[in-house]
N, C-alpha and C positions, 0 to 999 in steps of 0.2 A: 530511469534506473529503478529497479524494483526489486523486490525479495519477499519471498515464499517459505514459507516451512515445505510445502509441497511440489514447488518448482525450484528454488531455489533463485540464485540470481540472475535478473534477465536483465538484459538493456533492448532500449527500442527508442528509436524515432516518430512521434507523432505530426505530421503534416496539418497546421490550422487551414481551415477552411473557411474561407472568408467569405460576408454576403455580398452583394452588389457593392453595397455601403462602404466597405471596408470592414467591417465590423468580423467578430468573432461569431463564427456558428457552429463551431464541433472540432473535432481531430478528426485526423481518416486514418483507416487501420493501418497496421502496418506488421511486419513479422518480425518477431524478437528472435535476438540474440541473444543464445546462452553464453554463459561467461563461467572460467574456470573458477570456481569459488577461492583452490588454494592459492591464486596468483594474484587475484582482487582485494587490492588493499585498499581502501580509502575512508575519506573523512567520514561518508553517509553508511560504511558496507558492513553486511552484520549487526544489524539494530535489533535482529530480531533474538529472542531470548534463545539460550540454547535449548531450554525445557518446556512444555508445554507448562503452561501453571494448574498448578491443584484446584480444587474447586472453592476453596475459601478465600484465594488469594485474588479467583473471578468475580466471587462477590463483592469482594471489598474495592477492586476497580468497580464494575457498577454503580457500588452506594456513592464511590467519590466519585464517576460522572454525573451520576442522577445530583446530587448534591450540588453541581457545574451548571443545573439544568439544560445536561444535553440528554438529548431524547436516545436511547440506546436502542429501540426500535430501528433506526433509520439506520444504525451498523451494523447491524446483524441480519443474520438473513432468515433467523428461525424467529 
């Protein structure tokens, strides 16, 4: 289950694909399912804000992850 400002919510099944071993080596793709947002209610649904946040309110997440020492490089894609 997931959600998007741009997609909005989708659910999908990912299939593990296992090595020889048994072991974990990936998911395999698979097609989502849209889901009617007004009818989806649940514990995880709508976490995302309803507003894009302003640019000072970007910064101040940043400084309190860098302060976390998580590298913000690795979530972003710019």
């Amino acid at each position: 289950m997931g959600e998007s400002k741009s997609e909005g919510l989708k659910e999908m099944q990912l299939p593990i694909i296992r090595s020889a071993d048994g072991k974990c080596f990936g998911l395999e793709k698979s097609d989502a399912v849209v889901i009617d947002e007004e009818k989806y209610i649940g514990r995880f649904s709508h976490l995302l804000p309803a507003n894009v946040p302003d640019e000072e309110t970007k910064r101040e997440a940043k400084a309190w992850l860098e302060s976390k020492c998580v590298d913000i490089r690795k979530l972003t894609k710019a």
